[in-house]
N, C-alpha and C positions, 0 to 999 in steps of 0.2 A: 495790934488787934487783928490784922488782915496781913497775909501775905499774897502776892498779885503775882500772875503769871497769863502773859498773852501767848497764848496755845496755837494759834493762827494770827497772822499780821496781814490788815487789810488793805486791799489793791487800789488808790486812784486813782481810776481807769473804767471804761468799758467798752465793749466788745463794738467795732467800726460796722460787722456787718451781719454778724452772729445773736445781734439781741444783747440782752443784759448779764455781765461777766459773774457779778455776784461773789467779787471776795471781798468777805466782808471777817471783821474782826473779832474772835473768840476768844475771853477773857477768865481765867481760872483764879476765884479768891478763895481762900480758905481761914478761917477763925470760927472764934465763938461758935465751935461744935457743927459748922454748917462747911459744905464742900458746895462751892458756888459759881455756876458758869453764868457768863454774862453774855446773853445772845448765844444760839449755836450752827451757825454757818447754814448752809443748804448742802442739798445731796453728795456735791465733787467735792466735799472736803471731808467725807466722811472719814476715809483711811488717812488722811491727815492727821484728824483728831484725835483719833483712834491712838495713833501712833506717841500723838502729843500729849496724853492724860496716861498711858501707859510708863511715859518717861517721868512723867511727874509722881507716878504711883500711885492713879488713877485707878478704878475701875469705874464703868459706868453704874454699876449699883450704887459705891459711893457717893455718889454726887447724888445731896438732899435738895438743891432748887436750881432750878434755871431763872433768868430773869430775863424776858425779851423786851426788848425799848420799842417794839413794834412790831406787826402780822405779818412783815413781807418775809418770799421766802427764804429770800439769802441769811436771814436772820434766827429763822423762828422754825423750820420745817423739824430741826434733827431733837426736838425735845421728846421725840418718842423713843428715842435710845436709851433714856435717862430712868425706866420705869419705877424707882422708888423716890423721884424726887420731887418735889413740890413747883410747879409753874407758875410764875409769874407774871402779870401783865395788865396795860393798864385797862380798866373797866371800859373808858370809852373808845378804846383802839378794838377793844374786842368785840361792841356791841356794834360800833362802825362797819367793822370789818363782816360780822356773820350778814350786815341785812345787805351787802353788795353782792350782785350777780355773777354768776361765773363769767367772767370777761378777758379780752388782752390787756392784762394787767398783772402784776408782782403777787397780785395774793392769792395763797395756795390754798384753793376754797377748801378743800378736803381736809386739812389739817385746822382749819379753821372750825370746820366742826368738830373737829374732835377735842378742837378748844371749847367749848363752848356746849359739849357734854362733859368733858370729864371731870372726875370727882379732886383728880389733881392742881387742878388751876385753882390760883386763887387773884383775884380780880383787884387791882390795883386803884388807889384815887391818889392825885397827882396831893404833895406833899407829906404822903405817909413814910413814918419810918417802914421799912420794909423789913429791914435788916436791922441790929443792932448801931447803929453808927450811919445806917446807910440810908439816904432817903431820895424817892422820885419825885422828881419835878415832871412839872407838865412843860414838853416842848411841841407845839403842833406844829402844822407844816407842813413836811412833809409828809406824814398822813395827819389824822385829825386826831388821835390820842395819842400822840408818838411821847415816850418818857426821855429823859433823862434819868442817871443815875450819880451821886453825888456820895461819895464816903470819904465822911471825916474822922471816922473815927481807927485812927491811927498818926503815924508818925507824920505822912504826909498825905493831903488831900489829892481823892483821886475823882474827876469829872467823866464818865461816861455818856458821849454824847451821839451814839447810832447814828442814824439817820440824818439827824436833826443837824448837823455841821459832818459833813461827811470825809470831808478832806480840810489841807490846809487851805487852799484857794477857796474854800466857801467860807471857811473863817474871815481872811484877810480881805475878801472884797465884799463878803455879806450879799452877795447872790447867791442862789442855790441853784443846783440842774436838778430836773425830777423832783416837782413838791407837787402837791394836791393844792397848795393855798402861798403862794408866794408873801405878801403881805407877812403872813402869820409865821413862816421861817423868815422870816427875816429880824420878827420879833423875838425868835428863839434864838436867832443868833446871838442879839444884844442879849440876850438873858446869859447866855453861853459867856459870853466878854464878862459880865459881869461878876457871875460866880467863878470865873478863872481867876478873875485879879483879888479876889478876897483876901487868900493867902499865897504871899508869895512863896513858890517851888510847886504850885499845886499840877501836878500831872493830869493833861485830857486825855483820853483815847477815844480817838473817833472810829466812825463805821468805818470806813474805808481808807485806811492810810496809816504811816506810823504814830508811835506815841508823839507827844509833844507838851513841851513845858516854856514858859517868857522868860528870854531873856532880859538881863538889866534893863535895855529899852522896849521892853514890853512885848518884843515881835518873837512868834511862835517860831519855836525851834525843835526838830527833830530829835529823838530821843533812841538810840541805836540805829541798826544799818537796816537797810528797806532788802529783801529777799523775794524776787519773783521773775519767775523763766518758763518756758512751755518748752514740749522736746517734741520735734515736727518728723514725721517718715517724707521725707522728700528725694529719696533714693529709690532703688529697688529691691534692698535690704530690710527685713523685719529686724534687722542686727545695727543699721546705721541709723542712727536718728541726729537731725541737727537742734543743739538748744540755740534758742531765742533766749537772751539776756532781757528782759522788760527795766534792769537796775542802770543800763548803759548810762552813763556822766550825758551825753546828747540827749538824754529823755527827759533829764529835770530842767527847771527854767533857773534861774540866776538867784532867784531867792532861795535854795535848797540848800540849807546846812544842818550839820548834826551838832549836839549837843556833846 
């Protein structure tokens, strides 16, 4: 019914002294008549994206909806690229998000309002079909209306879970870093466990980290190769640049394996 394509694969990681890194995961579904991005990145991934939905045969006109699992901005900033598609998000992430002050914090007030005039948005309540096959769950948490998204309707089930389980380590130990409400992520995690093990082969994508699907004994496991490097001027050449491998084997911890 859907074919899935992660356009951008998200980073678990953030920035030591720079603030927040913000790679976070961009997900391209296509069926039943609809071109559909799932979250779309913040501003430095733009010529990424760009580049990513051009190889798929993208255009940004094509794309009829965006779906955002939440306000922040790594997630939700680039839907104004999108100008003929339909935005989606949950009601109470959106009403949450416009009555908070401009502050040091992930949400990018200004787009926030332009959520919350424009005639494109359309305002989500946790359990609706959205899509054909596809429906949001309420996971809060990390912020206070944060979705999940959940499509069954295909070959195999696929869990979209932003924010709300952001890597594998917030799966496996069921802490979170960065929630608004700890308690209530932690009860989005159980929720997360549970509609994973529904159907065995069911694929998650989280906000920030590779895909993952259980193995026989239940334990999440990697699903393709993890891709991420910076290229640093540490010379006195605009011609030399040294990459930073972030994939090095010394960066995973002992439970990182792929599928």
């Amino acid at each position: 019914m859907y074919t899935l394509d992660v356009l951008v694969q998200g980073f678990p990681g953030k920035a030591v002294c720079h603030g927040g890194l913000g790679w976070s995961t961009v997900t391209l579904l296509r069926g039943q008549g609809r071109v559909i991005l799932v979250d779309v990145g913040a501003f430095g991934v733009r010529r990424e994206l760009r580049q990513q939905l051009q190889a798929h045969g993208v255009q940004p006109q094509d794309v009829t909806d965006v779906f955002l699992t939440h306000a922040h901005y790594d997630h939700a900033v680039n839907f104004t690229l999108f100008p003929q598609a339909k935005v989606w998000i949950g009601e109470q992430e959106l009403t949450w998000a416009a009555a908070q002050p401009p502050g040091f914090n992930p949400l990018p007030e200004l787009y926030v309002a332009e959520l919350m005039r424009s005639t494109r948005v359309q305002r989500v309540h946790a359990g609706q079909e959205v899509f054909a096959g596809v429906q949001a769950l309420a996971a809060p948490g990390h912020t206070p209306g944060h979705l999940l998204l959940y499509l069954t309707g295909g070959d195999t089930p696929v869990l979209f879970t932003g924010d709300a389980a952001k890597n594998r380590a917030e799966l496996l130990s069921k802490e979170v870093d960065a929630t608004a409400d700890a308690q209530a992520s932690r009860a989005s995690i159980e929720l997360i466990w549970d509609v994973w093990r529904r159907v065995p082969g069911t694929v998650l994508i989280p906000g920030h980290d590779l895909s993952m699907c259980l193995d026989p004994q239940g334990q999440p496991i990697y699903i393709g190769q993890r891709q991420a490097a910076i290229a640093a001027w540490f010379s006195e050449s605009i011609h030399e640049m040294q990459t930073i491998d972030l994939c090095a084997p010394s960066a995973f911890g002992a439970g990182y394996r792929n599928a």
